[in-house]
Backbone as a chain_set.jsonl record, in Angstrom:
{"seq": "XXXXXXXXXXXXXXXXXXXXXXXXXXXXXXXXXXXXXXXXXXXXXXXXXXXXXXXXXXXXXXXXXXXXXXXXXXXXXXXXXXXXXXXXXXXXXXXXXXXXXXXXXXXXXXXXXXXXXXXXXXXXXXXXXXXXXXXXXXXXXXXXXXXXXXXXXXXXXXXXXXXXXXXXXXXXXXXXXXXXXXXXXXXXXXXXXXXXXXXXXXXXXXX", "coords": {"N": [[-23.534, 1.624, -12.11], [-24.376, 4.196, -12.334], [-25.704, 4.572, -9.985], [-23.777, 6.268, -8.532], [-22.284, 7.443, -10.223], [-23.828, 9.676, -10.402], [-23.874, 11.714, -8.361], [-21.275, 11.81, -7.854], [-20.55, 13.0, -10.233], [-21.371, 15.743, -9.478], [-18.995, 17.209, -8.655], [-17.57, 18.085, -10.919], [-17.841, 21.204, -12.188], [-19.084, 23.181, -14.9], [-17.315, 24.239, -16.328], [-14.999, 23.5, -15.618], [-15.396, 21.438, -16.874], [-15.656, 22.355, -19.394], [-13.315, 22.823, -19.831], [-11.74, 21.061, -19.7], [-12.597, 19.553, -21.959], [-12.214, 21.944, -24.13], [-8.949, 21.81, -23.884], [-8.513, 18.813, -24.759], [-9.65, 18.237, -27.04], [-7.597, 20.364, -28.907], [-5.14, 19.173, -28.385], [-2.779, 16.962, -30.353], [-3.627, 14.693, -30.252], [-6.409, 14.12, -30.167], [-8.657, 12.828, -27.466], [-6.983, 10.835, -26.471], [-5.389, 9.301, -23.837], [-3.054, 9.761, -21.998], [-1.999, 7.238, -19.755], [0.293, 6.526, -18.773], [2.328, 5.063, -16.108], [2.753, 5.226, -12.26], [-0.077, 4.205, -10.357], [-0.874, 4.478, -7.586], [-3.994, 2.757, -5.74], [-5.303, 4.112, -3.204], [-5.751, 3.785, 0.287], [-8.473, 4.188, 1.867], [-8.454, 5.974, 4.956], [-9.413, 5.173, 8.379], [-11.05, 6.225, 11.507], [-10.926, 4.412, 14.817], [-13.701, 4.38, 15.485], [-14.523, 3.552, 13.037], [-14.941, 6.04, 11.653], [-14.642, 8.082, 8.747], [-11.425, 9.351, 8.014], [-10.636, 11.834, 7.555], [-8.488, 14.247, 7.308], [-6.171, 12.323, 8.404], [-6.166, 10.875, 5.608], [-5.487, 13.792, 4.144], [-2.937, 13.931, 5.339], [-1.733, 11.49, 4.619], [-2.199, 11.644, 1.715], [-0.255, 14.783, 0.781], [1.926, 13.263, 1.123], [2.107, 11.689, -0.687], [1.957, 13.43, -2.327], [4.675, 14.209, -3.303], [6.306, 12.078, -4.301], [7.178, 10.731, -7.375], [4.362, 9.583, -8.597], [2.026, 9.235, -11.534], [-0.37, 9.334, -10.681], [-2.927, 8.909, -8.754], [-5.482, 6.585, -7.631], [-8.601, 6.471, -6.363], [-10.736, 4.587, -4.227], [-10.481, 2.553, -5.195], [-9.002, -0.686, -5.631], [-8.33, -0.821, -2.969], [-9.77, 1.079, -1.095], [-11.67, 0.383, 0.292], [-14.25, 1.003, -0.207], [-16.906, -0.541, -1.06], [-17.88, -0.16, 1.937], [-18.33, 2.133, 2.304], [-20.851, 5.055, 2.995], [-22.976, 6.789, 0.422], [-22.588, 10.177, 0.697], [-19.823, 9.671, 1.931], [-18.852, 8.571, -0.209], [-18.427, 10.601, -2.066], [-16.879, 12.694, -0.428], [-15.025, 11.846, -0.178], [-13.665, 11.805, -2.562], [-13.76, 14.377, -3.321], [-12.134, 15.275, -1.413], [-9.317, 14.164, -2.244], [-9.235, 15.083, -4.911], [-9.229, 17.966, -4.437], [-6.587, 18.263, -2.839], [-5.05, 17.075, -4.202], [-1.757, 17.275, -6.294], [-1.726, 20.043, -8.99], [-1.732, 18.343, -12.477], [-1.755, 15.89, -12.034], [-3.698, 12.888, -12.442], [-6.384, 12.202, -11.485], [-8.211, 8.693, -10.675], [-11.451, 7.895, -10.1], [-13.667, 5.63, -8.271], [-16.423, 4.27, -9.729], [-18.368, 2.725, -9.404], [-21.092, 0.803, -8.222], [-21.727, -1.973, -7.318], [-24.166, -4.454, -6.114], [-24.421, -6.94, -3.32], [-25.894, -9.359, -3.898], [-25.173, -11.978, -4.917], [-22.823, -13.752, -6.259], [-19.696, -14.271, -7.484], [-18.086, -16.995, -8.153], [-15.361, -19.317, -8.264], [-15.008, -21.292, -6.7], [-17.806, -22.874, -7.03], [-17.548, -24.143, -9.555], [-16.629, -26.372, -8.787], [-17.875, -27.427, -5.977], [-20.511, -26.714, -6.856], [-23.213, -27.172, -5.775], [-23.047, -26.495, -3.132], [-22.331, -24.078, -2.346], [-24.537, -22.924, -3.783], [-26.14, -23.343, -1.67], [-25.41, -22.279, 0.519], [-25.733, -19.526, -0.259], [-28.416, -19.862, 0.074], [-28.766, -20.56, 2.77], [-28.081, -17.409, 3.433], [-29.874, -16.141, 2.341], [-32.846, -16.889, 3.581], [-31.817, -16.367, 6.095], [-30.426, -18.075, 7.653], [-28.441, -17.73, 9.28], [-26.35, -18.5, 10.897], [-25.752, -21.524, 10.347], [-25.147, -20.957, 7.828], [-22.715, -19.479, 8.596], [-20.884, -21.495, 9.438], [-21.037, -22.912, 7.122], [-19.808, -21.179, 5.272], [-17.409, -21.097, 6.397], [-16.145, -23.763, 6.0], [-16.064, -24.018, 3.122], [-14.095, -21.45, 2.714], [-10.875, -22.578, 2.866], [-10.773, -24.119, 1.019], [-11.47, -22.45, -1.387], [-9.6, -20.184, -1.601], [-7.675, -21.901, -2.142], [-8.006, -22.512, -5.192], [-8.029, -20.299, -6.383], [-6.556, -17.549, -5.118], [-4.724, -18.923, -4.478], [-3.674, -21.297, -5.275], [-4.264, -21.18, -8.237], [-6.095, -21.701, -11.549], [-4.775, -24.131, -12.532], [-5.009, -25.773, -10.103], [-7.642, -25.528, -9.611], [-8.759, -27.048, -12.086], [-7.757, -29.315, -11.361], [-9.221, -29.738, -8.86], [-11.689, -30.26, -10.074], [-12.088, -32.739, -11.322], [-10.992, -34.183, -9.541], [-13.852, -34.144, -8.379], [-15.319, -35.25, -10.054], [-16.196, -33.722, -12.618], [-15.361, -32.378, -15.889], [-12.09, -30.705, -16.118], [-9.143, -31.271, -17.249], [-6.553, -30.464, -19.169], [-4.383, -27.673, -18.71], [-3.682, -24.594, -20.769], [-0.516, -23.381, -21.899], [0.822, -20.337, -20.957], [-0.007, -21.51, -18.751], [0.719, -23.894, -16.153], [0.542, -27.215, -14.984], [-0.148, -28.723, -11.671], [2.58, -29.285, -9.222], [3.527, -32.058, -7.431], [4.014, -31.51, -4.934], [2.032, -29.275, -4.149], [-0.375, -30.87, -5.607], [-0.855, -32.226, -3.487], [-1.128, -30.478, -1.342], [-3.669, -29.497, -2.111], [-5.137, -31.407, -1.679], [-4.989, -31.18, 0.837], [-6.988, -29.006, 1.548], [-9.252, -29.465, 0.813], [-9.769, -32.042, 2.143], [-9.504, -31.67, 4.534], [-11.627, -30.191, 5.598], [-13.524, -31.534, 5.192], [-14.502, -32.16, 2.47], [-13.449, -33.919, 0.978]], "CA": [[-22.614, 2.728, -12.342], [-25.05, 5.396, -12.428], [-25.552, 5.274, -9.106], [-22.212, 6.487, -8.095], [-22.105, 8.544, -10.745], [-24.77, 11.649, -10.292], [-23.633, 12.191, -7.194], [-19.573, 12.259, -8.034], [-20.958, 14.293, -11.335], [-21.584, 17.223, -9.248], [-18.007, 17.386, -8.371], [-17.395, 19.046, -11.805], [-18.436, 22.67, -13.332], [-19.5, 23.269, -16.158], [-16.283, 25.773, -16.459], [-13.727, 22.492, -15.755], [-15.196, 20.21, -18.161], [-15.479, 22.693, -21.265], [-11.967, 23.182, -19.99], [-10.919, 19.91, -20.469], [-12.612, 19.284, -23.287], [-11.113, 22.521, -25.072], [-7.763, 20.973, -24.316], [-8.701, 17.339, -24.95], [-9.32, 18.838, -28.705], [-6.667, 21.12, -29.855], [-3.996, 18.151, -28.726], [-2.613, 16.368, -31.552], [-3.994, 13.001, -29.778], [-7.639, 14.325, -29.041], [-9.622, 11.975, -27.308], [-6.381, 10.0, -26.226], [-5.454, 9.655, -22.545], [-1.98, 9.03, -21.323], [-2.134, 6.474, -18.556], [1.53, 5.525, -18.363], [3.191, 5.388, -15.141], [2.375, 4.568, -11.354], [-0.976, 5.031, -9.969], [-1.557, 3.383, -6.702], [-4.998, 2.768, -5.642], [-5.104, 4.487, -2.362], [-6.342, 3.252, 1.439], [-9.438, 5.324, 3.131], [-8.254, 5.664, 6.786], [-10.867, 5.52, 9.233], [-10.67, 6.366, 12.913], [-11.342, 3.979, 15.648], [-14.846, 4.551, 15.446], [-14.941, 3.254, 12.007], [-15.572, 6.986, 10.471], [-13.34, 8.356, 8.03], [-10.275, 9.565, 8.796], [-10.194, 13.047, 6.422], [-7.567, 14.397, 8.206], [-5.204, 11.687, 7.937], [-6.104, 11.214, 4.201], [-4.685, 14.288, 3.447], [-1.521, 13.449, 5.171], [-1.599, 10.671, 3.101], [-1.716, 12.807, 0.165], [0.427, 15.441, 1.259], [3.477, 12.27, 0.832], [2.097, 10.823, -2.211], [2.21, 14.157, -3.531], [6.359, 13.855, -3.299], [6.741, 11.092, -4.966], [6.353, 11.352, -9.097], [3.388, 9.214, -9.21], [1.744, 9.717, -12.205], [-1.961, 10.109, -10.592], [-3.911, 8.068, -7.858], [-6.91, 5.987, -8.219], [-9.056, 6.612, -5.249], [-12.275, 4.019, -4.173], [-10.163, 1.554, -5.696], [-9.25, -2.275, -4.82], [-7.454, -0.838, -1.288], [-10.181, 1.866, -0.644], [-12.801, -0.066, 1.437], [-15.418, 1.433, -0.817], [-18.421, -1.07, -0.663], [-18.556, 0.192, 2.709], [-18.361, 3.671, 2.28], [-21.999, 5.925, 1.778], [-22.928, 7.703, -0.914], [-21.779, 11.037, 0.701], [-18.602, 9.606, 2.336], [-17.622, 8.589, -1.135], [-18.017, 11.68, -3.024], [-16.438, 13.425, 0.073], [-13.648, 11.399, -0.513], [-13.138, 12.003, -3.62], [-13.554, 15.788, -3.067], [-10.92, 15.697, -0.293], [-7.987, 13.858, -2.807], [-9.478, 16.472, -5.85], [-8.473, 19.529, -3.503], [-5.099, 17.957, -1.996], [-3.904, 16.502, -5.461], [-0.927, 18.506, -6.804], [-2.353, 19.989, -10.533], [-1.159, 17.628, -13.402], [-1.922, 14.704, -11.535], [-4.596, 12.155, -12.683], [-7.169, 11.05, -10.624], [-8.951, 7.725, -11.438], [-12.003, 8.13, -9.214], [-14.052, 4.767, -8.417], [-18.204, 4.9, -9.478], [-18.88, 1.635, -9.2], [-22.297, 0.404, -7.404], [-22.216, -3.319, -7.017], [-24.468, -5.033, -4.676], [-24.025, -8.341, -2.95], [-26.861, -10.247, -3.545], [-25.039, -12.679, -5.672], [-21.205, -13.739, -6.271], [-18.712, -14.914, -9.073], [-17.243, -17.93, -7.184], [-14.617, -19.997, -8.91], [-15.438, -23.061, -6.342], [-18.734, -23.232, -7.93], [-17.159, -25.176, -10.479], [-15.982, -28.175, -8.093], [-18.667, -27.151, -5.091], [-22.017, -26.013, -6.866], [-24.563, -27.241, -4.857], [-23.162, -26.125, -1.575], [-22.329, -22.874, -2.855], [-26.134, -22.496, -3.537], [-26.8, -23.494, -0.265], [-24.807, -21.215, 1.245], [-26.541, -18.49, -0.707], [-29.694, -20.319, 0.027], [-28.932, -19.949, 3.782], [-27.976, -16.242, 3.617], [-31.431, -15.503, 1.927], [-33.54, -16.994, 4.393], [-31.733, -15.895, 7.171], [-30.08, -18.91, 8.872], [-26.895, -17.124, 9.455], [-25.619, -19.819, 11.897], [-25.717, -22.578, 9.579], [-24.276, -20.018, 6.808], [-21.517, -19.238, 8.709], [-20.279, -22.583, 9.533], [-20.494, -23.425, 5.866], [-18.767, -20.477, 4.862], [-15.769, -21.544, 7.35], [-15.681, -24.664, 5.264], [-15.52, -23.469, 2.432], [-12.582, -20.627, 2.79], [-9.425, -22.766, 2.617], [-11.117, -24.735, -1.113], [-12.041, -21.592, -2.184], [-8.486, -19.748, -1.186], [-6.614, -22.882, -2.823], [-8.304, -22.383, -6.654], [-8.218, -19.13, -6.821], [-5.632, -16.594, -4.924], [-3.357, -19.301, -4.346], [-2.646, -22.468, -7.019], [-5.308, -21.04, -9.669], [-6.778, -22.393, -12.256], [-4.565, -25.422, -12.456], [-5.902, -26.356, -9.113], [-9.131, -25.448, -9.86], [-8.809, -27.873, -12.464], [-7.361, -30.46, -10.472], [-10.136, -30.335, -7.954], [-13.074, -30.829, -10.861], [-11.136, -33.957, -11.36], [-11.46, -35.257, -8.432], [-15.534, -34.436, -8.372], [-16.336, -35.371, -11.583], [-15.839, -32.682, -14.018], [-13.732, -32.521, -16.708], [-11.173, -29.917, -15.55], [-8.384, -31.437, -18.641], [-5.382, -29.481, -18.593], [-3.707, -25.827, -18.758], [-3.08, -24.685, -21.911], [0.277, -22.592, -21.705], [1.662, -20.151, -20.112], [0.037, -22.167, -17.052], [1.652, -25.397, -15.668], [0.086, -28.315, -14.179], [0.674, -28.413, -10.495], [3.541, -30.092, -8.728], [3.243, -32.812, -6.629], [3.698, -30.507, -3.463], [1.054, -27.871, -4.844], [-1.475, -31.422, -5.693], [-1.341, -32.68, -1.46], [-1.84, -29.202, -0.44], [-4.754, -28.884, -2.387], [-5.798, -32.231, -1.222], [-5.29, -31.075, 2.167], [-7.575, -27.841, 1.546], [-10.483, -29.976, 0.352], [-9.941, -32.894, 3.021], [-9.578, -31.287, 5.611], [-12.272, -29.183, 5.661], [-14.914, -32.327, 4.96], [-14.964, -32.405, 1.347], [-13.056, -35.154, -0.173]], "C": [[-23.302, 4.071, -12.117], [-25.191, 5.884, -11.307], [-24.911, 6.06, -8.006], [-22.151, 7.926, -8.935], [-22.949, 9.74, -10.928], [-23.715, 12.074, -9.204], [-22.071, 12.974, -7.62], [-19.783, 13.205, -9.455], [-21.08, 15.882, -11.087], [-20.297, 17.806, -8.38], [-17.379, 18.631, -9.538], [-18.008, 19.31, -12.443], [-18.305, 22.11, -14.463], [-18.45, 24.101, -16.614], [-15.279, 24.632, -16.553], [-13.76, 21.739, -16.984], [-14.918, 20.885, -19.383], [-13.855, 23.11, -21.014], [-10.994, 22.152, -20.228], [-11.301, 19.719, -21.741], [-12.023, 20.252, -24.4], [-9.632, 21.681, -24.966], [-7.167, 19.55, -25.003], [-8.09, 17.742, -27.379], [-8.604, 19.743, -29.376], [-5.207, 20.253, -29.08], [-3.7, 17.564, -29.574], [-3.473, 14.842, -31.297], [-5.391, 13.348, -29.191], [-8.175, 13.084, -29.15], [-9.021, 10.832, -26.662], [-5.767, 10.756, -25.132], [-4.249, 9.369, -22.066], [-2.128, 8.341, -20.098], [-1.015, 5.845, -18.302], [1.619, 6.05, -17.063], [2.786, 4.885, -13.981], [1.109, 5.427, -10.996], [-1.703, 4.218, -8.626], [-3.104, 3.926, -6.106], [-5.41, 2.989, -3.441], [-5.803, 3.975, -0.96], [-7.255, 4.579, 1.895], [-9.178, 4.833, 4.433], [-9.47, 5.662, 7.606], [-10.147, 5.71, 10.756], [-11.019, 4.899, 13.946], [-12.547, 3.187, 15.996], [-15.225, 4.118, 14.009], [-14.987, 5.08, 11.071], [-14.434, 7.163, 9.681], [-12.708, 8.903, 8.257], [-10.064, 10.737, 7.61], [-8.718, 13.446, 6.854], [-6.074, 13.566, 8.199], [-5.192, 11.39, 6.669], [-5.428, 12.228, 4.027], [-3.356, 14.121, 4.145], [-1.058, 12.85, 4.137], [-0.817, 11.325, 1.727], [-0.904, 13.439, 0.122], [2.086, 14.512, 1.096], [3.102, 11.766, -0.173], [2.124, 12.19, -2.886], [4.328, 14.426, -3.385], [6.922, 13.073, -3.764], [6.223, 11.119, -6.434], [5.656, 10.088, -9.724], [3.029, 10.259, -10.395], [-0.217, 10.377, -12.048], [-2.299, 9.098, -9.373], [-5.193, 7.478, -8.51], [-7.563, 6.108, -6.373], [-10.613, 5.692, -5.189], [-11.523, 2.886, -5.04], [-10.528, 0.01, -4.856], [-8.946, -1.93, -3.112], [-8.368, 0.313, -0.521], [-11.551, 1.578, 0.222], [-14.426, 0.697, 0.746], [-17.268, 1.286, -0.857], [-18.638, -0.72, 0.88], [-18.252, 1.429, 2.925], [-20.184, 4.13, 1.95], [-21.549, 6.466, 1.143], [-22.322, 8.691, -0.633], [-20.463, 10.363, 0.97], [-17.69, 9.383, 1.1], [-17.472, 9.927, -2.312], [-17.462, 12.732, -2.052], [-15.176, 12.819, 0.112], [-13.037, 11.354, -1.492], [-12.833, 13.343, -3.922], [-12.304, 15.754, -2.055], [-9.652, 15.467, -1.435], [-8.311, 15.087, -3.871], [-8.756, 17.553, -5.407], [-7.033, 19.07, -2.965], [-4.427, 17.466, -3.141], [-3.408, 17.373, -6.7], [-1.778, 18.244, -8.834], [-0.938, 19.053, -10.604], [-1.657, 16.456, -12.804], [-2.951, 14.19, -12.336], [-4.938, 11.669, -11.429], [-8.613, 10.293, -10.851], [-9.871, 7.601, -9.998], [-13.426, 6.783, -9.577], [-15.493, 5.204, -8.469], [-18.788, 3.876, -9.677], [-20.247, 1.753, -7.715], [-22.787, -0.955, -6.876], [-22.571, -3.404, -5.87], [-24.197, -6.507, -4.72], [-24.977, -8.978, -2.486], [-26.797, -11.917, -4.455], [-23.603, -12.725, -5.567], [-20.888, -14.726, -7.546], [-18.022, -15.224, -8.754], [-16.938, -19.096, -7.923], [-14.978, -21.165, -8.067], [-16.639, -23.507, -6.638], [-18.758, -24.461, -8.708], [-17.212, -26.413, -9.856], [-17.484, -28.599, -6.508], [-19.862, -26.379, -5.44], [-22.697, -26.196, -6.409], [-24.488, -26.609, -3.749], [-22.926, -24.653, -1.812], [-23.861, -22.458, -3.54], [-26.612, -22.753, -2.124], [-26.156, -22.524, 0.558], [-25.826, -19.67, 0.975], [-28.205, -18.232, 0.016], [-29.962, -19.749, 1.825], [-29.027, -18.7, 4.126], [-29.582, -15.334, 3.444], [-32.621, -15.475, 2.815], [-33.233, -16.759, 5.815], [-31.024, -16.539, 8.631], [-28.678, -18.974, 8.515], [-26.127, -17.808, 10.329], [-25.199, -20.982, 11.054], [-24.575, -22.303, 8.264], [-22.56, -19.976, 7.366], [-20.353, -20.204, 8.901], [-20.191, -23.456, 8.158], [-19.798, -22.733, 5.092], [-17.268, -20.89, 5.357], [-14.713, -22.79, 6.848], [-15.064, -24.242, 3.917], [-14.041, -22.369, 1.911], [-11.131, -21.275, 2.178], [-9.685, -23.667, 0.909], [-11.076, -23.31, -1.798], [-10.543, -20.505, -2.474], [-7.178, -20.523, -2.471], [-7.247, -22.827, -4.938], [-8.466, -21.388, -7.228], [-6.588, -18.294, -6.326], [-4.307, -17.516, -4.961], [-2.338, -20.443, -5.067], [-3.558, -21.804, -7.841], [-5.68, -21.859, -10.566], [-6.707, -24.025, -12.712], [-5.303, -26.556, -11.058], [-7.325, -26.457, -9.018], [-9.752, -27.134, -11.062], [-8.907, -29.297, -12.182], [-8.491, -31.186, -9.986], [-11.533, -30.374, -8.502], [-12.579, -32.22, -11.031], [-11.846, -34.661, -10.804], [-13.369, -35.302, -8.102], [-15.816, -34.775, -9.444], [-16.385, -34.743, -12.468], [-14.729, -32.953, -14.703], [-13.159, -31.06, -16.785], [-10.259, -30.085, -17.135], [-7.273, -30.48, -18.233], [-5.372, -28.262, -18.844], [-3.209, -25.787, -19.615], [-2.31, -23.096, -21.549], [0.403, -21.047, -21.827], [1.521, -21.178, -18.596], [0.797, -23.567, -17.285], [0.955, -26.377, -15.119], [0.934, -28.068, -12.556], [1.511, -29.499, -9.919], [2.81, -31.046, -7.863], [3.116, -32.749, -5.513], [2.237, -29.79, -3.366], [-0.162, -29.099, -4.504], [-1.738, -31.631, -4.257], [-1.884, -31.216, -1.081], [-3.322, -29.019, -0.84], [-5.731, -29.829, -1.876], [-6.417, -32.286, 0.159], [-6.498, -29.965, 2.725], [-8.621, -28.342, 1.644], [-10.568, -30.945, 1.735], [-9.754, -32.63, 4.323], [-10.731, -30.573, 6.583], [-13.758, -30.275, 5.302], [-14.982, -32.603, 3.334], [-14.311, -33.072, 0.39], [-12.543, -36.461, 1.236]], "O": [[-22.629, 5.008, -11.688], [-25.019, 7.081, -11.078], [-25.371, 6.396, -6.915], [-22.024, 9.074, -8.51], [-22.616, 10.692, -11.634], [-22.77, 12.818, -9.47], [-21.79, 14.171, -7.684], [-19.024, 14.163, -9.595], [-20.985, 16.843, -11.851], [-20.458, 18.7, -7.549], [-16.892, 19.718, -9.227], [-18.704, 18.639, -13.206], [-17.756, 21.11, -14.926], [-18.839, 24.841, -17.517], [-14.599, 24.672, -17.578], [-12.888, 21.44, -17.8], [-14.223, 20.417, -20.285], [-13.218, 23.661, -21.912], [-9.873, 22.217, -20.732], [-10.467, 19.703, -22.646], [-11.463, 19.793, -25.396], [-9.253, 20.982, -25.906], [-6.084, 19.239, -25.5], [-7.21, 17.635, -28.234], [-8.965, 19.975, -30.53], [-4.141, 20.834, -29.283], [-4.796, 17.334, -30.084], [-3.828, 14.086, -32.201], [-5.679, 13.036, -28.036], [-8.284, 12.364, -30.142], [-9.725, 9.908, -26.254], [-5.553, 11.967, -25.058], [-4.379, 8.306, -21.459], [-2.473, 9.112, -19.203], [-1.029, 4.763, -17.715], [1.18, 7.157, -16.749], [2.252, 3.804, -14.228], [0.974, 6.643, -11.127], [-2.742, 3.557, -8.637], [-3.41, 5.114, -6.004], [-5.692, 2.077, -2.663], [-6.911, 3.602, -1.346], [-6.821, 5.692, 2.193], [-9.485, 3.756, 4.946], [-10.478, 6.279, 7.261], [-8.992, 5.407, 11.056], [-11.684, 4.193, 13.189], [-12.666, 2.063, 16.484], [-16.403, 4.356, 13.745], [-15.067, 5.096, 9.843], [-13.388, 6.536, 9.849], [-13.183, 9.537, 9.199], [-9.259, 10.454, 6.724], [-7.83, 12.643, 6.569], [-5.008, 14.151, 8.009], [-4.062, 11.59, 6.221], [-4.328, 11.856, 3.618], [-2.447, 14.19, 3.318], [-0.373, 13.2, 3.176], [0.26, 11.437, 1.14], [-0.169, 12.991, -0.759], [3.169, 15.087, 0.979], [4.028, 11.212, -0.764], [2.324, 12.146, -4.1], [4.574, 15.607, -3.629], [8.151, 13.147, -3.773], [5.073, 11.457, -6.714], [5.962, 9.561, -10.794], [3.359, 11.442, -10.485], [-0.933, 11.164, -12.666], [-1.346, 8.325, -9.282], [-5.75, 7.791, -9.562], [-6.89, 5.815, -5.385], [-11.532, 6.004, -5.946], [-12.347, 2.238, -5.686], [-11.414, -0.389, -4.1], [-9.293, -2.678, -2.197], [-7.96, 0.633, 0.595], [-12.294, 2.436, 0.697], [-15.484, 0.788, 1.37], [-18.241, 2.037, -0.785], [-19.781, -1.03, 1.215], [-17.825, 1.683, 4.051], [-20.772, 3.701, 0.957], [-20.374, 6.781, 0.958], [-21.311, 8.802, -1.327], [-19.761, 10.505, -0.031], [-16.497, 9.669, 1.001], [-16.593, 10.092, -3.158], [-17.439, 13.846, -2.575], [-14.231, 13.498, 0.514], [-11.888, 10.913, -1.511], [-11.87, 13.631, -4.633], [-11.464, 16.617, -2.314], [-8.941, 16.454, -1.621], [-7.644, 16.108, -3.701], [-7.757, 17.996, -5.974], [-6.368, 20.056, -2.646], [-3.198, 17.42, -3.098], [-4.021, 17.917, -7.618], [-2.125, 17.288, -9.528], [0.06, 18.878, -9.905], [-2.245, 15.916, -13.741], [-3.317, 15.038, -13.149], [-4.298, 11.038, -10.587], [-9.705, 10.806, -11.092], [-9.322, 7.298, -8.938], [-14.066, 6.779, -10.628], [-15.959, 6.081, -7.742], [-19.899, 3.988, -10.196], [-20.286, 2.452, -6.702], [-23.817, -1.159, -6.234], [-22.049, -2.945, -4.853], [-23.868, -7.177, -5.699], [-25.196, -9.259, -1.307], [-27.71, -12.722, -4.645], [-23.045, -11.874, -4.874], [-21.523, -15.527, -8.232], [-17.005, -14.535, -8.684], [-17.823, -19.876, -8.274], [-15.296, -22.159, -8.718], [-16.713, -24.732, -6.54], [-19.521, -25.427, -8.672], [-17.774, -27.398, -10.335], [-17.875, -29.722, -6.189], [-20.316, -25.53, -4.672], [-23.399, -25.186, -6.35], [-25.492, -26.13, -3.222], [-23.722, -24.008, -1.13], [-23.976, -21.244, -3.702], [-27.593, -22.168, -1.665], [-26.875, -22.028, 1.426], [-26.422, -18.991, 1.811], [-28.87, -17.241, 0.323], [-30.823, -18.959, 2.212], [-29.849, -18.436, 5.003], [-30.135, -14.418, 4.052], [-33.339, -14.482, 2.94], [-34.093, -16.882, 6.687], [-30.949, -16.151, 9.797], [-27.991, -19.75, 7.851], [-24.955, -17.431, 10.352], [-24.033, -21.332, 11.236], [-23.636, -22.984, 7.853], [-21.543, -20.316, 6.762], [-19.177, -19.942, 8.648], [-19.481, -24.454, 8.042], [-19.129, -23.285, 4.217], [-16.241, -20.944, 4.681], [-13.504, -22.976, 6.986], [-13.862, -24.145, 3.668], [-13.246, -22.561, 0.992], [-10.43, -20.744, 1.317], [-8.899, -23.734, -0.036], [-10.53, -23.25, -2.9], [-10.447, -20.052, -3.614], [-6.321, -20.049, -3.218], [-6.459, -23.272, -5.773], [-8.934, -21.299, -8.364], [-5.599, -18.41, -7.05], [-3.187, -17.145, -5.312], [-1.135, -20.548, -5.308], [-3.287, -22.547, -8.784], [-5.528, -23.033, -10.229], [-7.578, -24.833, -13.036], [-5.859, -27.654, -11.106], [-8.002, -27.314, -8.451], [-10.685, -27.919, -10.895], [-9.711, -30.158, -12.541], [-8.867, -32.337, -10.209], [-12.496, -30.49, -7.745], [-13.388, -32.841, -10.341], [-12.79, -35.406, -11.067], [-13.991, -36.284, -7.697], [-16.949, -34.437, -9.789], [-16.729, -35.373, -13.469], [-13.644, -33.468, -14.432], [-13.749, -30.247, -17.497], [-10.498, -29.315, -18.065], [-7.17, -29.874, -17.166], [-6.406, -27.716, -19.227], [-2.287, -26.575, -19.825], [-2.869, -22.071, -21.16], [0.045, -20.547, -22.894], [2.36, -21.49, -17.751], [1.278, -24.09, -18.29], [0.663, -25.742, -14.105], [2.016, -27.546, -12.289], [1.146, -30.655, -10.132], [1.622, -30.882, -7.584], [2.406, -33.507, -4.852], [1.499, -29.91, -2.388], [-0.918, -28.881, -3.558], [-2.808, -31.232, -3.798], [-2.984, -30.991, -0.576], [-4.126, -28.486, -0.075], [-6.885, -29.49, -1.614], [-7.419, -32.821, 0.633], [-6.91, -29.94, 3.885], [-9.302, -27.882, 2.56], [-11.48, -30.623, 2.496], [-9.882, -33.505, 5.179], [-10.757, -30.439, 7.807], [-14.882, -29.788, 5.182], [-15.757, -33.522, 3.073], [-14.486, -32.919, -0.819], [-12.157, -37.587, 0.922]]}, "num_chains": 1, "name": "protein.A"}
């Protein structure tokens, strides 16, 4: 977090903040933040060339300020962020700052994760090869990697974004884990839902 945040820190004076914070404290609710309402998490355009697309951002903006959002989140899930630099993202956060009508909220991303590691739900049903995958990336045999990534995709697709956890379940099952059931709101999966998932795994080499 930190390292996100110096940088986007020198976005705001010393004149804004004691100006929020006077207001923060003579509200009846100091210290409390209204966050109702819509706040979509905005797209960084880029050109062609991959750079950023300032320019069309504030179009962007320029129509989201017409609509009575209640604020933006910028560097969000839709803002392509991990591949943004350090300046590009505090110049992108300076560009919506200056183009976003006062009153607005803006939820400005200062996240730093790197990707030398992952938090992979097929783990559960596929741990070994899911170290090996890793294992390849580390040492460098990106050929081998990529053709076990390719496998992987449609298992990894099917226990997560697309049956969840019941499937996830499912397919410890079938390796050997005890998976057990979904305790409610979830459902066990249909009998359509179980082939597909069968077809995800068997198709792909792994059952």
């Amino acid at each position: 977090m930190q390292c996100a945040w110096r940088p986007l820190s020198r976005l705001l004076s010393a004149r804004s903040y004691q100006t929020a914070w006077s207001r923060s404290q003579s509200s009846p609710a100091a210290g409390r933040l209204d966050l109702s309402g819509i706040y979509p998490p905005i797209a960084t355009p880029f050109t062609t060339k991959e750079a950023v697309d300032y320019q069309r951002l504030e179009e962007n903006l320029q129509k989201y300020a017409k609509m009575p959002f209640k604020g933006l989140v910028v560097q969000g899930s839709n803002g392509e962020y991990p591949y943004l630099t350090e300046d590009e993202r505090v110049e992108v956060v300076r560009t919506v700052r200056r183009t976003l009508p006062e009153g607005k909220v803006l939820m400005a991303g200062s996240g730093c994760e790197c990707a030398v590691g992952g938090v992979c739900a097929l783990a559960n049903v596929l741990g070994q090869e899911l170290c090996e995958l890793e294992r390849l990336c580390q040492s460098g045999g990106w050929e081998e990697a990529r053709i076990l990534q390719q496998r992987l995709i449609e298992p990894n697709a099917a226990v997560t974004r697309k049956l969840g956890v019941p499937a996830l379940k499912q397919a410890m099952e079938w390796f050997g884990f005890h998976g057990g059931a979904c305790r409610s709101p979830l459902q066990p999966l249909t009998e359509a839902e179980t082939q597909q998932l069968r077809r995800d795994f068997s198709t792909n080499g792994w059952l």
